[in-house]
C-alpha positions, 0 to 999 in steps of 0.5 A: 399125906398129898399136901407136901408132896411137892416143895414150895418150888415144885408147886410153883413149877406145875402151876406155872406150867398150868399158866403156861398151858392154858396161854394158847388154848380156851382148855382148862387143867387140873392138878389134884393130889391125894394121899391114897385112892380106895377106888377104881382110878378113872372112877375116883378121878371123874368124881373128882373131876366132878367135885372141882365142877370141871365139867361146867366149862363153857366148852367142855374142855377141862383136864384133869391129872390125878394122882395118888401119892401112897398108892402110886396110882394116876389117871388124866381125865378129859372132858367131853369136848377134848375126848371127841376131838384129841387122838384116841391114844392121846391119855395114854401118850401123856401117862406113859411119859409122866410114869417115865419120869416118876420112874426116875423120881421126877415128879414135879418134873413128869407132870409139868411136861405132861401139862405143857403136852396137853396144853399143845393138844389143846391149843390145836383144838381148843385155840386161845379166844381174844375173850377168854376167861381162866374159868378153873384155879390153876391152883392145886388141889388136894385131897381134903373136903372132896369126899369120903376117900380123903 
């Protein structure tokens, strides 16, 4: 089951780290975990990213990280404001440093730094604007009521 993946500490951590974040950038980022993903990843993920209504940011620079906890499967999905602008290998850089530490059962540790990471690629490119609103939940989301493959 996704929902007690993380303790009551590690929630609050990646969701301090969204908070963290999103302080220097108008960007927008997600945390969604489900228990399985039947799918594609990326495909799972973009329905997802749909689902959450990420794509309806002002400037269209929502993150979203997903992860599939039985399956071992992740994906980050950016928006196509970030994808025109941050490095082509950027994703990957981050998903290589979240399997790192998933490798060492470091998970709540693994997404927080990888939140923090594209929250600096953010702010180089999405600057923090004096009349900025949080427009997503920093809060995260599971798997529950988002469509058929809970």
């Amino acid at each position: 089951m996704a929902e007690p993946f993380f303790t009551k500490a590690q929630q609050k951590q990646v969701t301090d780290a969204i908070t963290q974040a999103e302080l220097n950038t108008s960007g927008e980022i997600r945390l969604h975990i489900e228990a399985t993903c039947k799918e594609d990843v990326l495909d799972r993920a973009a329905f997802i990213f749909k689902k959450l209504e990420m794509h309806k940011t002002e400037l269209r620079n929502g993150v979203l990280f997903y992860l599939s906890v039985e399956d071992h499967k992740l994906a980050i999905l950016g928006d196509g404001g970030i994808n025109a602008k941050v490095p082509k290998n950027f994703w990957h850089e981050i998903k290589d440093h979240l399997i790192s530490q998933f490798g060492n059962g470091k998970y709540a540790e693994g997404i927080s730094e990888g939140i923090i990471m594209a929250g600096e690629q953010l702010k180089q490119q999405f600057p923090h604007q004096t009349d900025d609103v949080n427009e997503l939940s920093n809060e995260i989301s599971y798997g529950k009521n988002m469509g058929e493959n809970e």
